[in-house]
N, CA, C and O atoms as a DFTB+ gen file, in Angstrom:
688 C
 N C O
     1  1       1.895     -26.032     -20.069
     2  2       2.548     -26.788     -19.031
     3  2       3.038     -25.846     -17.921
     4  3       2.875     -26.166     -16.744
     5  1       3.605     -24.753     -18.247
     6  2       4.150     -24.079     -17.363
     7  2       2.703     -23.385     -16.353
     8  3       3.030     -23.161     -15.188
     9  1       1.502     -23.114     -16.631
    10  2       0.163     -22.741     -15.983
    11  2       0.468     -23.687     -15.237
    12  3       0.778     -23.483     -14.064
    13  1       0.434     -25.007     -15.819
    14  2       0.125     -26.469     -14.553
    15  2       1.299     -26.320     -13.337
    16  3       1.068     -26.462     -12.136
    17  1       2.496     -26.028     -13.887
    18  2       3.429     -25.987     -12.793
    19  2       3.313     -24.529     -11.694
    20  3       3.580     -24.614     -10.495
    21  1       2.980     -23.561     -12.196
    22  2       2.947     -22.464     -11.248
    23  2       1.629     -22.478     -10.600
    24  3       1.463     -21.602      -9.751
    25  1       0.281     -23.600     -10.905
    26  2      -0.809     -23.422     -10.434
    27  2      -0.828     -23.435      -8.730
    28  3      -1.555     -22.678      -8.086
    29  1       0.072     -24.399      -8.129
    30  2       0.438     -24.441      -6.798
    31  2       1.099     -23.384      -6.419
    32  3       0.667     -22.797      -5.428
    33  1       2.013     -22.990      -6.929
    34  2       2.816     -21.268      -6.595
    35  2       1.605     -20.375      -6.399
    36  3       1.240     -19.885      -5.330
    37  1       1.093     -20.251      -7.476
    38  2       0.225     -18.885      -7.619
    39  2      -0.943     -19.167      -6.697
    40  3      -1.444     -18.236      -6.067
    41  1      -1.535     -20.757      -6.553
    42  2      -2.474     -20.617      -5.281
    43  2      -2.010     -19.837      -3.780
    44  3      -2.607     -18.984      -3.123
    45  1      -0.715     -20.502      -3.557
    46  2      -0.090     -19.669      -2.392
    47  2       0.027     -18.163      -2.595
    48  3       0.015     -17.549      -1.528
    49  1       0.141     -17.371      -3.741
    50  2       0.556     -16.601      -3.766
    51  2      -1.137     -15.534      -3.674
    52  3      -1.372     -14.354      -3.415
    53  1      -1.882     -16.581      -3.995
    54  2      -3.238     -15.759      -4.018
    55  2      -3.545     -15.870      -2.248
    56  3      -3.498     -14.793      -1.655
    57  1      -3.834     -17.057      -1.460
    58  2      -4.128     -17.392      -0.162
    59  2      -3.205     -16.240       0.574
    60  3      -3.893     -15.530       1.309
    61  1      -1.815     -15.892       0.547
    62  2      -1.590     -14.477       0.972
    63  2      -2.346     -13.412       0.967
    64  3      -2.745     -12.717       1.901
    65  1      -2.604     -13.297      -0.793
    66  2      -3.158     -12.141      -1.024
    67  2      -4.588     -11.909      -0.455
    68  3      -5.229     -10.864      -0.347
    69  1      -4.874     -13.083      -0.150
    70  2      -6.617     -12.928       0.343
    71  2      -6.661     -12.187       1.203
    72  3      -7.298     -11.161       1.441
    73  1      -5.355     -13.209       2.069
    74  2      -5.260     -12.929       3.603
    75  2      -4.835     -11.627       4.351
    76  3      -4.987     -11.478       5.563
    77  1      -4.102     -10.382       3.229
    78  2      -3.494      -9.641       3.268
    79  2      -4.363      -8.606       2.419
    80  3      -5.512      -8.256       2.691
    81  1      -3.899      -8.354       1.770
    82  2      -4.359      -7.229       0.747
    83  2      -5.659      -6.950       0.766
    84  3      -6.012      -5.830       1.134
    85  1      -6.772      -8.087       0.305
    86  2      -8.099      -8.059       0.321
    87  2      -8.365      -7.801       1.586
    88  3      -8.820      -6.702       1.906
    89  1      -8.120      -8.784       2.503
    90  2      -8.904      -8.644       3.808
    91  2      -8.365      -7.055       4.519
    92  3      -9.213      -6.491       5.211
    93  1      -7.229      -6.473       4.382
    94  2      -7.216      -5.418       5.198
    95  2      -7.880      -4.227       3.871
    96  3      -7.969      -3.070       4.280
    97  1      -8.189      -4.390       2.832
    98  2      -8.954      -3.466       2.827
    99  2     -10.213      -3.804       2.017
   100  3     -10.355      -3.333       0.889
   101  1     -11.263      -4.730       2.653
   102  2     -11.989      -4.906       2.219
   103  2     -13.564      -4.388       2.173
   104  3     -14.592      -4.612       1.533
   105  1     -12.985      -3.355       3.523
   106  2     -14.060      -2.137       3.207
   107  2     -13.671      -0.689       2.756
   108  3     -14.023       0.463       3.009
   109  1     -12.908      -1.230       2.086
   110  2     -12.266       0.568       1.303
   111  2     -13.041       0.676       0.060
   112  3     -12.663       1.613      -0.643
   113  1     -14.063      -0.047      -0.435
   114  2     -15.128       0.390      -1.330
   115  2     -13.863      -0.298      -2.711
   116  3     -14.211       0.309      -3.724
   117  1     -12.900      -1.045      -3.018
   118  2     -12.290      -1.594      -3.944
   119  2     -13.473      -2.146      -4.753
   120  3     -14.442      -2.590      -4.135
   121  1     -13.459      -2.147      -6.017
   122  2     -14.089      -3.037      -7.191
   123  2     -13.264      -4.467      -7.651
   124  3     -12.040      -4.343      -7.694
   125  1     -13.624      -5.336      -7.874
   126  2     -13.147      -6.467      -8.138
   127  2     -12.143      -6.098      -9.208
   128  3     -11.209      -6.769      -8.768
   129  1     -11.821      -5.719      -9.920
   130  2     -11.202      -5.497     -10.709
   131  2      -9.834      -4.372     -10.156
   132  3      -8.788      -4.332     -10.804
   133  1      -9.979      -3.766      -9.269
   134  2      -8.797      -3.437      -8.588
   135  2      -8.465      -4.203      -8.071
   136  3      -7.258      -4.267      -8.304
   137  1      -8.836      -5.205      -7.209
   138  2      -8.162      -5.739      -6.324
   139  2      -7.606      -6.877      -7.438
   140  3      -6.521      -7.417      -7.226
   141  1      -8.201      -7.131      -8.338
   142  2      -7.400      -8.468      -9.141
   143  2      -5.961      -7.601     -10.105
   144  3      -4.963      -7.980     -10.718
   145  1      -6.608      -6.284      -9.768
   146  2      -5.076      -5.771     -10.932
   147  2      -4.053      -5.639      -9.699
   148  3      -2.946      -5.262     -10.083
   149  1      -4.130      -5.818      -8.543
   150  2      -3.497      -5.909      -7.256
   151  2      -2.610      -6.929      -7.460
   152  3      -1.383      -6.839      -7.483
   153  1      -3.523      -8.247      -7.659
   154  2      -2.818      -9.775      -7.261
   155  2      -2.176      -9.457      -8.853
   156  3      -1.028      -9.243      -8.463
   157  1      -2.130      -9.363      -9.620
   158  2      -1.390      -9.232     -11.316
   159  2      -0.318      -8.341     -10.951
   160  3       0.726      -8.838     -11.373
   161  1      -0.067      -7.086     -10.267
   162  2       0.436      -6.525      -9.834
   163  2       1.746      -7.226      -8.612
   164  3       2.901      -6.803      -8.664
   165  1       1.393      -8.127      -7.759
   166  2       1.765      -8.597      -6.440
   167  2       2.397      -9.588      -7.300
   168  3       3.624      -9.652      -7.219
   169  1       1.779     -10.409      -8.142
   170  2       2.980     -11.668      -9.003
   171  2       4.150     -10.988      -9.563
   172  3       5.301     -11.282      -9.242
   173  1       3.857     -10.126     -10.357
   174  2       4.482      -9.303     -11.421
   175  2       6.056      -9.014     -10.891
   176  3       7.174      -9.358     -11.276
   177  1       5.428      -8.048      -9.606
   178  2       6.397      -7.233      -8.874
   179  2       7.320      -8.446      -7.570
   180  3       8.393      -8.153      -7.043
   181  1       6.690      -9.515      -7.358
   182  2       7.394     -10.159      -6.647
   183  2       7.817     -12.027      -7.582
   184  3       7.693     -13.143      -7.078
   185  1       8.130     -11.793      -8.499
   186  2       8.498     -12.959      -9.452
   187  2       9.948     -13.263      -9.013
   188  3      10.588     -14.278      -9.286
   189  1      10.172     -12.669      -8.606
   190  2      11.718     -13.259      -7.817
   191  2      11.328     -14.037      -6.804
   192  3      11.029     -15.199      -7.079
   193  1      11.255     -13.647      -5.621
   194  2       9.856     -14.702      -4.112
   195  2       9.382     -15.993      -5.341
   196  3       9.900     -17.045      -4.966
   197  1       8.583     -16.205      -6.640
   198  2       8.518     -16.940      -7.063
   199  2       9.119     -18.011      -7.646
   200  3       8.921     -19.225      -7.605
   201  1      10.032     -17.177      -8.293
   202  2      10.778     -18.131      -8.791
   203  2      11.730     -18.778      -7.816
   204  3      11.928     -19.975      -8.023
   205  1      12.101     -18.455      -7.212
   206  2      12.904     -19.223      -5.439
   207  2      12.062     -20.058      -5.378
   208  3      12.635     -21.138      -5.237
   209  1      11.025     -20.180      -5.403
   210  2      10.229     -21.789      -4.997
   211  2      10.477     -22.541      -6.049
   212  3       9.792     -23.524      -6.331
   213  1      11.027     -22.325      -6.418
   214  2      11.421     -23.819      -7.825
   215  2       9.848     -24.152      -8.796
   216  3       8.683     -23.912      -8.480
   217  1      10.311     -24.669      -9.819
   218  2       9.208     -25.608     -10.723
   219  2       8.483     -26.471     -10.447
   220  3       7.490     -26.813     -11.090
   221  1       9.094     -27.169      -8.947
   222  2       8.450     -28.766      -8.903
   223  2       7.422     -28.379      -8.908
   224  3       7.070     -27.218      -8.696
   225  1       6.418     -29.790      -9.285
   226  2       4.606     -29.636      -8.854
   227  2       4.563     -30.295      -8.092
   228  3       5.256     -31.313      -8.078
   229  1       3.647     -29.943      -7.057
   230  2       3.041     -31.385      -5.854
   231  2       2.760     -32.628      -6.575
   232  3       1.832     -32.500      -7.373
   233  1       3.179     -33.553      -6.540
   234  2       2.847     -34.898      -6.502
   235  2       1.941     -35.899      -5.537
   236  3       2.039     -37.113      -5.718
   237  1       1.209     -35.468      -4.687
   238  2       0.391     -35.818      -3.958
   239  2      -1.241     -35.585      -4.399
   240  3      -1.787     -34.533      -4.730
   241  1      -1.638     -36.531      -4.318
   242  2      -3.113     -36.505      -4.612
   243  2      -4.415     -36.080      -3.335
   244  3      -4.069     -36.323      -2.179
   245  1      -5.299     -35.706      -3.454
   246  2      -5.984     -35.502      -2.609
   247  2      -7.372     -36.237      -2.901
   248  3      -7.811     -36.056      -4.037
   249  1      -7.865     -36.760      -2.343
   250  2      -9.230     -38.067      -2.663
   251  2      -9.782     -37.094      -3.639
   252  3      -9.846     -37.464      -4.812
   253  1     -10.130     -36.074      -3.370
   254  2     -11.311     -35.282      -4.329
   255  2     -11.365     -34.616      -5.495
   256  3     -12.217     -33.976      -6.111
   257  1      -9.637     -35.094      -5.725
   258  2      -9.246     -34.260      -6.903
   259  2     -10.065     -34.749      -7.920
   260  3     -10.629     -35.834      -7.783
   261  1     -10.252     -33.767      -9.378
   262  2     -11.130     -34.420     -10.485
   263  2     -10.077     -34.604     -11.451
   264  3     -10.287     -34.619     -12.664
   265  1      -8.944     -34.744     -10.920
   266  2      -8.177     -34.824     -11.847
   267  2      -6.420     -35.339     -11.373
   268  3      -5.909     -34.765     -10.412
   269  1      -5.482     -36.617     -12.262
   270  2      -4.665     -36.594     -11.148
   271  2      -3.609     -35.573     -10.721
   272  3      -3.597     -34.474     -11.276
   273  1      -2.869     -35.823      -9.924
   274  2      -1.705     -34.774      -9.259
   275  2      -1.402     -33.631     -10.581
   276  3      -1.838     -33.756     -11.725
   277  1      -0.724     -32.752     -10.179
   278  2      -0.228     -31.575     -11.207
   279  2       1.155     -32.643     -11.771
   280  3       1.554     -32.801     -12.924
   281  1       1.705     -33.310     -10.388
   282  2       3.623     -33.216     -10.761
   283  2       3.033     -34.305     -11.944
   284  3       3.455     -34.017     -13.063
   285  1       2.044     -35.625     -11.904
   286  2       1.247     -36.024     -12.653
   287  2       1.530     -35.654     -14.077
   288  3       2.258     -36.171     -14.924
   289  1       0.802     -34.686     -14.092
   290  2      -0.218     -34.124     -15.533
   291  2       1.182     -33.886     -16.388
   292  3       1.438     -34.434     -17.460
   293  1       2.263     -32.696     -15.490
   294  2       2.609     -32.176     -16.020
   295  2       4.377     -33.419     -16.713
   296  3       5.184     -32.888     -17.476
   297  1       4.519     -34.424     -16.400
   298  2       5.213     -35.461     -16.443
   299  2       4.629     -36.138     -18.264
   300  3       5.110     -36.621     -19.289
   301  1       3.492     -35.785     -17.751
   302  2       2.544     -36.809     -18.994
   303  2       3.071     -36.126     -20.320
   304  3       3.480     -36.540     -21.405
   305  1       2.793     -34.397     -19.504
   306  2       2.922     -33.205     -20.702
   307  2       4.693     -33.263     -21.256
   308  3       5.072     -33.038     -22.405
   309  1       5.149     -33.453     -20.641
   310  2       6.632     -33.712     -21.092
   311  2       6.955     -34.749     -21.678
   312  3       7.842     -34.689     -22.530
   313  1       6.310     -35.996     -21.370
   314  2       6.671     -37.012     -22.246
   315  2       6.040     -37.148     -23.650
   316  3       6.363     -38.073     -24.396
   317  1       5.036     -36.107     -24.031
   318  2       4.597     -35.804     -25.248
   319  2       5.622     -35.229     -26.613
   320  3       6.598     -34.551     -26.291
   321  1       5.468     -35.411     -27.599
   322  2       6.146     -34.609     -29.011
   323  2       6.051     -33.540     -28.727
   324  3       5.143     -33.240     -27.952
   325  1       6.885     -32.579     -29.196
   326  2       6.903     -31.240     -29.061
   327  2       5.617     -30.369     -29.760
   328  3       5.167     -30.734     -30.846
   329  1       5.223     -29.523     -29.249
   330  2       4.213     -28.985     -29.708
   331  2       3.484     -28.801     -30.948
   332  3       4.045     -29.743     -31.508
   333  1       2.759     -28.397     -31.763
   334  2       3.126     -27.893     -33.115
   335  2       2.461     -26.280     -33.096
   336  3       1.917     -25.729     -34.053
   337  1       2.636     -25.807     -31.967
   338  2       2.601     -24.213     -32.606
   339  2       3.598     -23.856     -30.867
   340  3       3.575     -24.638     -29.916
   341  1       4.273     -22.683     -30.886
   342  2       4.475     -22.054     -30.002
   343  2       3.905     -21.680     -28.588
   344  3       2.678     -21.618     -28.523
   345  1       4.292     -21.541     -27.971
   346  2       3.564     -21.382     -25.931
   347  2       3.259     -19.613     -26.445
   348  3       3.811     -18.765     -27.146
   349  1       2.651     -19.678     -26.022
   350  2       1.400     -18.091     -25.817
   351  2       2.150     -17.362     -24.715
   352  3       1.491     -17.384     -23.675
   353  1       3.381     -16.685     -24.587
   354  2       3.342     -16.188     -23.123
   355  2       2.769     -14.837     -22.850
   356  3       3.575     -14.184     -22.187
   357  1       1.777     -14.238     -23.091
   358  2       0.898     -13.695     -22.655
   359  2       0.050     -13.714     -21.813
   360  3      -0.517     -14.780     -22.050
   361  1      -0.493     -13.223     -20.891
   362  2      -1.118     -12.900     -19.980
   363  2      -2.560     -14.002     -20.474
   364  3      -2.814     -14.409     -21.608
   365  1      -3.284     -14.254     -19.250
   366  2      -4.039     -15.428     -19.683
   367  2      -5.846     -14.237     -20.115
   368  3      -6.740     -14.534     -20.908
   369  1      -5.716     -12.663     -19.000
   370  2      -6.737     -11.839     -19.343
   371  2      -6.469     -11.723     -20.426
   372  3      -7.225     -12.690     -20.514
   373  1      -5.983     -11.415     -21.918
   374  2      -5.770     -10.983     -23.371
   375  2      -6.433     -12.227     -24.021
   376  3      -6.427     -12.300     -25.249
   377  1      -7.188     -13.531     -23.041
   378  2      -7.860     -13.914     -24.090
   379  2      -9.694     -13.889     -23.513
   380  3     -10.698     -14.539     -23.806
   381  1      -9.506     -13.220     -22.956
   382  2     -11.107     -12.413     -22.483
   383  2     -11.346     -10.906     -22.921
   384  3     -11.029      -9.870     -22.336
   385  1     -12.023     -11.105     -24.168
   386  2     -12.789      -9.678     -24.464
   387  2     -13.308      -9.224     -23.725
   388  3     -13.878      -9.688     -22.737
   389  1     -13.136      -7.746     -24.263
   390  2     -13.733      -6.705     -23.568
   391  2     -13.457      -6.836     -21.631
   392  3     -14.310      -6.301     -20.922
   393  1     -12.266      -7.552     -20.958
   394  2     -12.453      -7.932     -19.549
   395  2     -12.870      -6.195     -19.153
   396  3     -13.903      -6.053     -18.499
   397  1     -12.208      -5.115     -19.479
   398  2     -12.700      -4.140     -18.635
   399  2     -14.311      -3.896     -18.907
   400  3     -15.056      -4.093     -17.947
   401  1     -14.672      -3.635     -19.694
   402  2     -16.612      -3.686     -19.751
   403  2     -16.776      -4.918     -19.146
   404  3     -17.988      -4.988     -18.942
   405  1     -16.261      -5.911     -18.748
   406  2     -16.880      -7.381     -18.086
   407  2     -16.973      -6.489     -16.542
   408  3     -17.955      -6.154     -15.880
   409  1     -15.818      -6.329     -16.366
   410  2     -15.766      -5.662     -14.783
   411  2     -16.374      -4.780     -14.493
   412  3     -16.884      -4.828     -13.374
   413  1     -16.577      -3.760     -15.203
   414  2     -17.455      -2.611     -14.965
   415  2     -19.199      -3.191     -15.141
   416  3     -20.101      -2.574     -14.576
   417  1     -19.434      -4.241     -15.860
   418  2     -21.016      -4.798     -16.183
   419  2     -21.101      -5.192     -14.386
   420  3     -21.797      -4.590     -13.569
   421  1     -20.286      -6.230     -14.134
   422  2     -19.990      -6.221     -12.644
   423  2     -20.070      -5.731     -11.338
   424  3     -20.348      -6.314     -10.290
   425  1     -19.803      -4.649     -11.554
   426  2     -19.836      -3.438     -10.647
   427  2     -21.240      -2.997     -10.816
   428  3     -21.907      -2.515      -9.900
   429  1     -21.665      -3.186     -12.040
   430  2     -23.051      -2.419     -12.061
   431  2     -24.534      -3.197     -11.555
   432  3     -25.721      -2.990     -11.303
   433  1     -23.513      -4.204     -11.620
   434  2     -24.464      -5.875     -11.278
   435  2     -24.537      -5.577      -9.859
   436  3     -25.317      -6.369      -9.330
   437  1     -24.003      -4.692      -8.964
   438  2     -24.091      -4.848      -7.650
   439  2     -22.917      -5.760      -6.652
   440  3     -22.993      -5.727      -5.423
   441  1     -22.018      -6.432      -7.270
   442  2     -20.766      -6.775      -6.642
   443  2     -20.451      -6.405      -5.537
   444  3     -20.512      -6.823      -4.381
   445  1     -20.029      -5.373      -6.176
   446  2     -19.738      -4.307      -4.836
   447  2     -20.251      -4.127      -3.583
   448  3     -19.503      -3.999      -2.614
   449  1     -21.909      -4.094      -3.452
   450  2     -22.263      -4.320      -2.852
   451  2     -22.389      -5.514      -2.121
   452  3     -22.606      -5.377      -0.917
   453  1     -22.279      -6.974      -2.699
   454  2     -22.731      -8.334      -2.353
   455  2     -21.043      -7.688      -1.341
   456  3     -20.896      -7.559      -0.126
   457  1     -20.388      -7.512      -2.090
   458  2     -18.095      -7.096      -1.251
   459  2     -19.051      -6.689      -0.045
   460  3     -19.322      -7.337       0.966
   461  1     -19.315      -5.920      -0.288
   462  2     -19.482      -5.097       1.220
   463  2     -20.429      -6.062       2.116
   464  3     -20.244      -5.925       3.326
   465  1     -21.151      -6.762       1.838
   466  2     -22.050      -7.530       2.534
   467  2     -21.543      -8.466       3.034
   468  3     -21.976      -8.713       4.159
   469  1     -20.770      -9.125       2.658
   470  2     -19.592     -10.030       2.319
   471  2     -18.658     -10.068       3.746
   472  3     -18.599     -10.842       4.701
   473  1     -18.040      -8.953       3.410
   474  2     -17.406      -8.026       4.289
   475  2     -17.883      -7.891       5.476
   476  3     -17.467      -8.704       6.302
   477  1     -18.690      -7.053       5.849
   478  2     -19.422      -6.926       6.912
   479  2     -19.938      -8.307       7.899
   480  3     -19.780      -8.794       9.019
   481  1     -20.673      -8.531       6.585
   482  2     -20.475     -10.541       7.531
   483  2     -19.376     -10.944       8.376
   484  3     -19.418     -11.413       9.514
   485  1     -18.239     -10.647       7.531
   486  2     -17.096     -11.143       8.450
   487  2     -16.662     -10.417       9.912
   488  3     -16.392     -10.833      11.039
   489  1     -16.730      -9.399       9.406
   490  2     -16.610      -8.753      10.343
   491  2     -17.605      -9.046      11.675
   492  3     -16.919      -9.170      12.690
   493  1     -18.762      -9.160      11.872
   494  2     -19.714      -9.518      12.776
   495  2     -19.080     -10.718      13.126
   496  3     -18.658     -10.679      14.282
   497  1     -18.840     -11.884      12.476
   498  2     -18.290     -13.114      12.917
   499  2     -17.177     -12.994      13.711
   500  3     -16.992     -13.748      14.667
   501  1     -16.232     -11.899      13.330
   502  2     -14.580     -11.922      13.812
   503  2     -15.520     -11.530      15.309
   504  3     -15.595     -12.388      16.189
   505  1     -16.176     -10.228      15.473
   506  2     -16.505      -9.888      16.415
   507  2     -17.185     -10.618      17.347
   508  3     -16.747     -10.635      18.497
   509  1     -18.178     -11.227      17.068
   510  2     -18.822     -12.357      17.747
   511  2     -17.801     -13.450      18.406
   512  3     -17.915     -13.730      19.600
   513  1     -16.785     -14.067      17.577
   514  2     -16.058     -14.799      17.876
   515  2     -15.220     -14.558      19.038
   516  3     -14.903     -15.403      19.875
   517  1     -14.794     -12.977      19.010
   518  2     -13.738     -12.245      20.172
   519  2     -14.976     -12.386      21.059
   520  3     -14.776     -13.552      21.403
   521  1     -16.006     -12.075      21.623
   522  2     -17.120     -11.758      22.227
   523  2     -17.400     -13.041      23.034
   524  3     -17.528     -12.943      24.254
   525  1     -17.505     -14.281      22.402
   526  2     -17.633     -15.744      22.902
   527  2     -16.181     -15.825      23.565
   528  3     -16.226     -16.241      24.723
   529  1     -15.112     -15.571      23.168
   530  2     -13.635     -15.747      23.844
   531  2     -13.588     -15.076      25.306
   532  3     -13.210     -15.525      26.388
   533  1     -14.200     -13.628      24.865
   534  2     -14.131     -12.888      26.122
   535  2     -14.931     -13.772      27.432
   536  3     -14.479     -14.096      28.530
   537  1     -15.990     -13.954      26.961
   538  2     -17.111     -14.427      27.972
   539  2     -16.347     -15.732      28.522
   540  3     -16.156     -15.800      29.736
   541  1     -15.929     -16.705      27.741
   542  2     -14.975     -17.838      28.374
   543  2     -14.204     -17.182      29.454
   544  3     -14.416     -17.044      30.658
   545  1     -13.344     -16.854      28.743
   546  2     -12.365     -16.560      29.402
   547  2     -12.407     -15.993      31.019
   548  3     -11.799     -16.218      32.065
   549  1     -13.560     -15.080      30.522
   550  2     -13.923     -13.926      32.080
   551  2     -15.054     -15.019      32.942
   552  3     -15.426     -14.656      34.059
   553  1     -15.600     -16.425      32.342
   554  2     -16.308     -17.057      32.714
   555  2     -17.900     -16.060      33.333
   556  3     -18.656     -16.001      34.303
   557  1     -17.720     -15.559      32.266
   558  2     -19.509     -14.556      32.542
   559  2     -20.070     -14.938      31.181
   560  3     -19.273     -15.222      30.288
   561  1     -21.790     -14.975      30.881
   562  2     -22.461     -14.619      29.877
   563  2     -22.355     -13.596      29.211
   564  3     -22.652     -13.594      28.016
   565  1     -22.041     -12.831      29.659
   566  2     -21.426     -11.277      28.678
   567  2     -20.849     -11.105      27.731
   568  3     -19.725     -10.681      27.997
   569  1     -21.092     -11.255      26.301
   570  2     -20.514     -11.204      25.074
   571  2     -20.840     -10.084      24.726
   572  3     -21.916      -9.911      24.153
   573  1     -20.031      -9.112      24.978
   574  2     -19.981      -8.196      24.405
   575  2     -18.465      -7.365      24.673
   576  3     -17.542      -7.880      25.304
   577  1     -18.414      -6.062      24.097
   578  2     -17.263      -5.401      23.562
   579  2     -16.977      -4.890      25.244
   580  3     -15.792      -5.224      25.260
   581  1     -17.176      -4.423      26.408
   582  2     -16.968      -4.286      27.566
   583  2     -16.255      -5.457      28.479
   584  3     -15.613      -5.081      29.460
   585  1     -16.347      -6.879      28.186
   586  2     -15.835      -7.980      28.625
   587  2     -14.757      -8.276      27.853
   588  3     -13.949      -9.117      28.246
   589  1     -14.539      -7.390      26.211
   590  2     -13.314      -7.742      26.062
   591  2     -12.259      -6.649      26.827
   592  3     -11.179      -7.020      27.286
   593  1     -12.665      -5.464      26.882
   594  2     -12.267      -4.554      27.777
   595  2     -11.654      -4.722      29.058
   596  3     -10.440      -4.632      29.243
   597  1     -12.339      -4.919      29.768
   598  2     -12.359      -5.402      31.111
   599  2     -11.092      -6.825      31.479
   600  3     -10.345      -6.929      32.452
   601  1     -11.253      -7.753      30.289
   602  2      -9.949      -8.515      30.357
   603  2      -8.403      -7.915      29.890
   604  3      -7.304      -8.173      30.380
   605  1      -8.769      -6.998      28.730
   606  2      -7.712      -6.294      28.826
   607  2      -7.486      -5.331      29.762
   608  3      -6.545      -4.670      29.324
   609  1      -7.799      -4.933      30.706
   610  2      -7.729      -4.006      31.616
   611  2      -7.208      -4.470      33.009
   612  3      -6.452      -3.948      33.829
   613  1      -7.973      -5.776      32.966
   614  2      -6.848      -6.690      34.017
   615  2      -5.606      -7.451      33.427
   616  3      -5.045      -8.491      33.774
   617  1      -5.462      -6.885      32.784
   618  2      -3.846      -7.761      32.034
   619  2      -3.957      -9.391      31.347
   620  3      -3.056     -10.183      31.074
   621  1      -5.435      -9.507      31.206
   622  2      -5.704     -11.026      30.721
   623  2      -5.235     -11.091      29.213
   624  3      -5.510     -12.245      28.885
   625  1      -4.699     -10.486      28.180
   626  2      -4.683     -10.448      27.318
   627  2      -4.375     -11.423      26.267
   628  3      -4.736     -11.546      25.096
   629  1      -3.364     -12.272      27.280
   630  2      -2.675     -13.494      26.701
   631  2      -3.410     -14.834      26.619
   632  3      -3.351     -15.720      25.766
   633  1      -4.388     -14.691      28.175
   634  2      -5.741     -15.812      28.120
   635  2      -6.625     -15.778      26.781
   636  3      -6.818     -16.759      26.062
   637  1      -7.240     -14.204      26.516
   638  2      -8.268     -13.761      25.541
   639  2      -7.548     -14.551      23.870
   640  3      -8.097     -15.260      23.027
   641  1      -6.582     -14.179      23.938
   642  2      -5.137     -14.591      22.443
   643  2      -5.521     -16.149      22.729
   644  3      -6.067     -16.739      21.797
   645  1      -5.340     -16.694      23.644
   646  2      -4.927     -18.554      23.858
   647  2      -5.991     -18.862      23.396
   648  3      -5.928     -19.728      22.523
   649  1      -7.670     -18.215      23.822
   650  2      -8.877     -18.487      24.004
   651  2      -9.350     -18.635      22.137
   652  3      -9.969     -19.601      21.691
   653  1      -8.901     -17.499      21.333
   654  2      -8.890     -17.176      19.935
   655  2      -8.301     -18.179      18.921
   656  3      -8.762     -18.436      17.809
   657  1      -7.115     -18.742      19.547
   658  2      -6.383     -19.550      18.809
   659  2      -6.961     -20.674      18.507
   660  3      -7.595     -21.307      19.351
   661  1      -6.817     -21.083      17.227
   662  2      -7.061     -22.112      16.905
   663  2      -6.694     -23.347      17.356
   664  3      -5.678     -23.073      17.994
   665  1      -6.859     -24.571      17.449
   666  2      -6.489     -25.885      17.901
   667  2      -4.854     -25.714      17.187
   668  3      -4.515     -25.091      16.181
   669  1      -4.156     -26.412      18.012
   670  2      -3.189     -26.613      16.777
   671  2      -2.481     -28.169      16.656
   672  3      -1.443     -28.560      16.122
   673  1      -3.219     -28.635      17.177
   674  2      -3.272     -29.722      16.311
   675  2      -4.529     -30.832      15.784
   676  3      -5.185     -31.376      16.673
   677  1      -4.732     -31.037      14.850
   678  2      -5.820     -32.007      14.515
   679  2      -6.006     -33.368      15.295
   680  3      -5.048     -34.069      15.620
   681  1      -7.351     -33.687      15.571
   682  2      -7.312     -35.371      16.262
   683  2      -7.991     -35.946      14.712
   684  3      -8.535     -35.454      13.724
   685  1      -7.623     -37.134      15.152
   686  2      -8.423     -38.122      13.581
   687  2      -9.352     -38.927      14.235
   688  3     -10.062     -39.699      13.592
C-alpha cells in the first residue's frame, strides 16, 4: 500500500530527475545503472522534501487509466483484514537477481550507445528548434547558429526567449 501511495510522489520526484540530473549530463558517457543509483540516491537523501508532501493519493482518474485512481486502490487496500505476513520494507531492487550483471549485460547490449544516440537526437532538436525561433523572430530563412547570434547581438534576446516558449495556455 505504501508503493501505491508514494507512486505519485516518486513520479514527481523522477520527472525532476529526468529533467535535471539526466538531462544535464546526458552526454557524460553515464551507464544506466549510475544514473538510477542517482535517482535511489536523490529519494534517499531528500526523504524529508518527501515526506512534506503528505500521504494523500490523487483521486482523480484519467480516461486511460488501466486501472482506477491510486487514492481509489489504496482506500480498497485499507478497508481490507490485516495482512497475514508483514510489509517487506526493503528496497524493491533486492527482489531482482543478480540486478548488477543485469546492468552490466546492458551496457554490453549497447545501451549506452542507443544513451548517446538518444542524446544527441535531442540535442539536434533543441538546436533546430532555437534555429526555427531565430529565423522567426529575425523574419529571415536563416536557421542557423549566426541568426541566433546576430539577435543576440542586437539585444533581441527577450523576443528569441518569447519565440521558445511554450504556449501557456491550452485551447480545447
Amino acid at each position: 500500500m505504501l508503493a501505491l501511495q508514494d507512486t505519485s510522489r516518486l513520479g514527481a520526484v523522477w520527472d525532476i530527475f529526468l529533467a535535471s540530473y539526466v538531462r544535464w549530463n546526458r552526454s557524460r558517457g553515464y551507464s544506466p545503472a549510475e544514473l538510477l543509483a542517482w535517482f535511489g540516491w536523490l529519494v534517499e537523501h531528500r526523504r524529508t522534501e518527501l515526506e512534506r508532501t503528505g500521504r494523500r493519493a490523487p483521486d482523480t482518474a484519467w480516461r486511460w487509466d488501466s486501472h482506477p485512481p491510486i487514492g481509489e486502490r489504496v482506500a480498497t487496500i485499507e478497508r481490507e483484514t490485516a495482512p497475514s505476513v508483514e510489509p517487506d520494507p526493503r528496497p524493491g531492487a533486492v527482489l531482482v537477481a543478480d540486478l548488477n550483471v543485469m546492468a552490466t549485460a546492458l551496457r554490453i547490449a549497447g545501451f549506452d550507445e542507443h544513451v548517446q544516440r538518444v542524446a544527441q537526437s535531442e540535442a539536434e532538436r533543441d538546436a533546430d528548434r532555437l534555429y526555427h525561433a531565430a529565423a522567426s523572430v529575425a523574419g529571415t530563412r536563416r536557421r542557423e547558429l549566426g541568426s541566433v547570434l546576430d539577435l543576440l547581438t542586437d539585444g533581441r534576446r527577450i523576443e528569441l526567449r518569447q519565440a521558445l516558449a511554450p504556449p501557456s495556455t491550452w485551447r480545447t
